[in-house]
C-alpha positions in Angstrom: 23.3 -28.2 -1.3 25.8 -30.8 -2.0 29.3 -30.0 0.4 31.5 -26.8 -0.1 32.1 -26.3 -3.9 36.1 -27.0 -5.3 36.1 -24.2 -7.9 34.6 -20.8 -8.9 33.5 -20.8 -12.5 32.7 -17.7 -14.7 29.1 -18.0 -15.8 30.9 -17.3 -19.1 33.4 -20.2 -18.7 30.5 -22.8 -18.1 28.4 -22.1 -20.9 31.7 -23.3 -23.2 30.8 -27.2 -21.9 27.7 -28.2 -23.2 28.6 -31.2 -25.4 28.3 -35.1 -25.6 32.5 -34.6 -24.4 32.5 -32.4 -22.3 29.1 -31.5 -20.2 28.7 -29.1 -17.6 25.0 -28.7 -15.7 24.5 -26.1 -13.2 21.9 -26.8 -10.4 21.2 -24.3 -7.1 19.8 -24.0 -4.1 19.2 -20.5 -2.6 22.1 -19.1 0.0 20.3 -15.8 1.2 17.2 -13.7 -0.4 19.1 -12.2 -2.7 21.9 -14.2 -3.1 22.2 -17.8 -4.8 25.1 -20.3 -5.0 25.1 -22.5 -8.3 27.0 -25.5 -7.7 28.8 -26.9 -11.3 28.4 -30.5 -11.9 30.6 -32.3 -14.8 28.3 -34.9 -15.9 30.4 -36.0 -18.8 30.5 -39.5 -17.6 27.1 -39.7 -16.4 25.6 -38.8 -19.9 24.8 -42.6 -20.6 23.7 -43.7 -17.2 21.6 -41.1 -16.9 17.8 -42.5 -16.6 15.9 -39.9 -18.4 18.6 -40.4 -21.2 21.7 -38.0 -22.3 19.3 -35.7 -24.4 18.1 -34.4 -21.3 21.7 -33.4 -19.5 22.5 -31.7 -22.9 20.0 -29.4 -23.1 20.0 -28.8 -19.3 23.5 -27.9 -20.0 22.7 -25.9 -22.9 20.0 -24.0 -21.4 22.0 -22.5 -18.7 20.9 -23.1 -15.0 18.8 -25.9 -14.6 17.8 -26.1 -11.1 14.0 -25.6 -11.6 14.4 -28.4 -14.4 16.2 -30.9 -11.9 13.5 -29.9 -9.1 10.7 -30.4 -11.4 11.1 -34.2 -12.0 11.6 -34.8 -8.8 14.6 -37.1 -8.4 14.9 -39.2 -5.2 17.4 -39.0 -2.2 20.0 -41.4 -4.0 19.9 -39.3 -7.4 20.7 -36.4 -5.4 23.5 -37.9 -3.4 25.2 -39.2 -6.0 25.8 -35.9 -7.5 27.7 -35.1 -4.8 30.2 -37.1 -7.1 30.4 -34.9 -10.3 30.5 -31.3 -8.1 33.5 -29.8 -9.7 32.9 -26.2 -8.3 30.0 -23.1 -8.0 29.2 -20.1 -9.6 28.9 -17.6 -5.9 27.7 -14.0 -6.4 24.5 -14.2 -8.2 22.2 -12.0 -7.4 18.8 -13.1 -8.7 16.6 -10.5 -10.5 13.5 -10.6 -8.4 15.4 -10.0 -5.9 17.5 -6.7 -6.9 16.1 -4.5 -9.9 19.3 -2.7 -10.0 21.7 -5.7 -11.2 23.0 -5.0 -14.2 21.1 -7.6 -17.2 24.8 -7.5 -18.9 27.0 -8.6 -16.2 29.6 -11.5 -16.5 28.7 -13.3 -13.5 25.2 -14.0 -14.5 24.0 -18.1 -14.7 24.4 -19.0 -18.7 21.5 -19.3 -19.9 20.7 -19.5 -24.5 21.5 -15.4 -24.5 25.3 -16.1 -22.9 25.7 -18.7 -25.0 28.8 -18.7 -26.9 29.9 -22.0 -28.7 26.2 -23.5 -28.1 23.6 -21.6 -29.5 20.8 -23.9 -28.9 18.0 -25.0 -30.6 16.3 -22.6 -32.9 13.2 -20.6 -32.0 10.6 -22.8 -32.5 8.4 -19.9 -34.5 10.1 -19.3 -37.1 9.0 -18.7 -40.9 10.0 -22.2 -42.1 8.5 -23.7 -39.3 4.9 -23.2 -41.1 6.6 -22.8 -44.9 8.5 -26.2 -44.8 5.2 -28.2 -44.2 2.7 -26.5 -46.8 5.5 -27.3 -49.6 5.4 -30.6 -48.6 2.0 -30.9 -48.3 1.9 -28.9 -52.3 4.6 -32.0 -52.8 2.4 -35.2 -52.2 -0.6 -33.3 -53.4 1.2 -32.7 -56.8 2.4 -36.2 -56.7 -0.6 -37.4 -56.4 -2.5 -35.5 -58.4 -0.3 -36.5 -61.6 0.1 -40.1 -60.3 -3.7 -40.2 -60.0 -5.0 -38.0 -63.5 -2.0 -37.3 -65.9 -0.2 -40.7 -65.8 -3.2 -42.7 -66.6 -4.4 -40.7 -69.9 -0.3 -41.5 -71.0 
């Protein structure tokens, strides 16, 4: 990982900066077995450089810990040096699940993620009721549109 972090962050006080002003992502890299430092980037100023777009940082951010996001695309030696840059601190003590069964699910110092959410609650769930209502009253919409358009305006 990038250097010795600045500042420890509550998982709690990270999850307050996940907007186009201010835009916090935290990435990690595992420490120890059980334990994992999460470095805290501030990538505020980056949001309209960034290649894959600023979409992409915000909902990193939003989401919580996004280090298996970031590995996933695979971003190359110079992408990672550079973000040596934004490291404004760490979130140190984690202990990840897997790894302990007796950590407490409630605890303060867990990564944010769309449950510690506080000012961000994310996107909705994407199964929910309107999700299937919205469409089939549109679809009713153009069909009854059409259907006078077509049949009752002509005989008029």
């Amino acid at each position: 990982m990038a250097g010795e972090a600045k500042k420890l962050f509550a998982a709690s006080e990270v999850a307050l900066h996940a907007s186009r002003k201010d835009c916090w992502v935290v990435i990690g890299g595992k420490a120890s077995e059980k334990e994992i430092l999460l470095a805290v980037y501030d990538v505020t100023k980056f949001l309209e450089d960034h290649p894959g777009g600023e979409d992409v940082l915000l909902h990193a951010s939003a989401s919580g810990d996004a280090t298996e996001a970031f590995e996933e695309v695979g971003h190359s030696t110079s992408a990672v040096s550079m973000m040596d840059s934004y490291l404004i601190g760490s979130i140190k003590g984690y202990v990840c699940p897997s790894a302990s069964k007796a950590t407490d699910p409630w605890s303060a110092d867990v990564p944010p993620n769309s449950r510690t959410m506080q000012g961000n609650k994310g996107p909705p769930n994407p199964n929910t009721f309107l999700d299937f209502l919205l469409p089939l009253f549109v679809l009713g919409l153009a069909f009854a549109a059409w259907y006078y358009l077509t049949f009752i305006s002509k005989n008029h």
